[in-house]
KENULO-804741 format. One record per residue (C-alpha): residue number from 1; residue in three letters; x, y, z. Coordinates in nm, 3 decimals. Example, Ala and Ser with C-alpha at 12.3 -4.5 7.8 and 13.67 -1.06 7.14 Angstrom:
   seq   type         u         v         w
     1    Ala     1.230    -0.450     0.780
     2    Ser     1.367    -0.106     0.714
//
This chain:
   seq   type         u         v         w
     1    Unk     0.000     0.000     0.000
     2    Unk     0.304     0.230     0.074
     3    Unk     0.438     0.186    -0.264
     4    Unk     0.108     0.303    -0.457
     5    Unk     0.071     0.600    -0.198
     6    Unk     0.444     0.699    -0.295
     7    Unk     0.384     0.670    -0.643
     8    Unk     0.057     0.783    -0.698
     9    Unk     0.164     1.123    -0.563
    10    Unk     0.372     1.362    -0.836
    11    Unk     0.644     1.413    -0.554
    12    Unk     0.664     1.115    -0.328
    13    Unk     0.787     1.281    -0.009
    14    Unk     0.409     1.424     0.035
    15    Unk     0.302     1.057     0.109
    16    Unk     0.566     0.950     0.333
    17    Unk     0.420     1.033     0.636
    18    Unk     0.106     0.924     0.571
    19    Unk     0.326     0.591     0.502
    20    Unk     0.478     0.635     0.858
    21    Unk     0.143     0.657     0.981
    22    Unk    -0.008     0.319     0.822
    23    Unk     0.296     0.142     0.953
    24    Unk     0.275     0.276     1.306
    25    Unk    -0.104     0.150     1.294
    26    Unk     0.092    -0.236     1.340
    27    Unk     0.224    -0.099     1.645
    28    Unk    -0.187    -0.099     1.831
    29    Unk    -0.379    -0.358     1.593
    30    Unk    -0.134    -0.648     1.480
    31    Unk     0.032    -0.708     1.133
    32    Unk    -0.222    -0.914     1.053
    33    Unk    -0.500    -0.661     1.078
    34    Unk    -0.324    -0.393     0.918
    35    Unk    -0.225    -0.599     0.643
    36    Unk    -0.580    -0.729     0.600
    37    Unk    -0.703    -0.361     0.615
    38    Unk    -0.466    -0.273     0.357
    39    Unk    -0.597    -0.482     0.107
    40    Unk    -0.941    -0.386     0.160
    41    Unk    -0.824    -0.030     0.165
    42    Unk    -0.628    -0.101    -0.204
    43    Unk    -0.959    -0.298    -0.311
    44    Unk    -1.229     0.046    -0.229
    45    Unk    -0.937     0.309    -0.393
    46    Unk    -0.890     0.435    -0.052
    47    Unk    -0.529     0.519     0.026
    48    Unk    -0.509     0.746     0.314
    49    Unk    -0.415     0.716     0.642
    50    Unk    -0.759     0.788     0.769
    51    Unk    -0.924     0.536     0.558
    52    Unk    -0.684     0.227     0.700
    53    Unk    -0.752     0.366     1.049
    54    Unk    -1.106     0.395     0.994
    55    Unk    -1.114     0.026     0.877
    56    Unk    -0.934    -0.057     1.143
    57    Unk    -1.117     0.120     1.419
    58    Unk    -1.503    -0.022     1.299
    59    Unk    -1.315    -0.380     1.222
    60    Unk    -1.383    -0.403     0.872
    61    Unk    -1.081    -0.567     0.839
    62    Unk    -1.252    -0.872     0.959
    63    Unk    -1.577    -0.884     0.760
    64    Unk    -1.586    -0.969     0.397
    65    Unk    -1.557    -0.709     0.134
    66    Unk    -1.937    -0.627    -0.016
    67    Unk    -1.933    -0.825    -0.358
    68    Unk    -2.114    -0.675    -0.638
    69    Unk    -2.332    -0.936    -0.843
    70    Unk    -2.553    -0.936    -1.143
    71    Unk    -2.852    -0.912    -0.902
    72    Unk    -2.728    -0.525    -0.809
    73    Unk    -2.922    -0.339    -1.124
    74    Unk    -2.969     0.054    -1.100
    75    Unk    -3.279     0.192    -0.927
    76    Unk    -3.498     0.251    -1.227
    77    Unk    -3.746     0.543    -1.115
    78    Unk    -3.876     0.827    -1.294
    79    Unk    -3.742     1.084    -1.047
    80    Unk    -3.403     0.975    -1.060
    81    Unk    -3.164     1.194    -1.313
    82    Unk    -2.919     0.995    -1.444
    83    Unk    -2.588     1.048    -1.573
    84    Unk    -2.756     1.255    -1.878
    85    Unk    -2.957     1.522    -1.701
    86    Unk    -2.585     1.701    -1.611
    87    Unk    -2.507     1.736    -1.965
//
């Protein structure tokens, strides 16, 4: 997770000590946990400190990540915009 932080910013020393952070977080919930809550982190885009803390602190770490199926269609109603009503 470090290394996409790093290079996902255009100068790398902005995310270093939100790296510092993440790795401190192994320090009061386990390498296990923050390793699991890194990967759901990477898996929802969310690469902040906050977010791995926030998994970490409501234990979504231990529950399995919401799958989307087939079954999960849009809401078809006529008072919902869409996507084309902006343009």
């Amino acid at each position: 997770m470090c290394d996409l932080i790093l290079h996902e910013r255009s100068h790398p020393e902005q995310g270093f000590r939100a790296c510092l952070g993440i790795l401190r977080l192994a320090a009061s919930y386990g390498r296990e946990r923050l390793d699991a809550a890194a990967a759901r982190a990477i898996d929802i885009g969310a690469r902040t400190y906050g977010s791995v803390k926030s998994i970490l602190a409501n234990n979504l770490d231990r529950r399995p990540a919401h799958q989307r199926s087939a079954d999960d269609a849009p809401i078809l109603h006529a008072n919902i915009r869409g996507p084309r009503y902006y343009n």
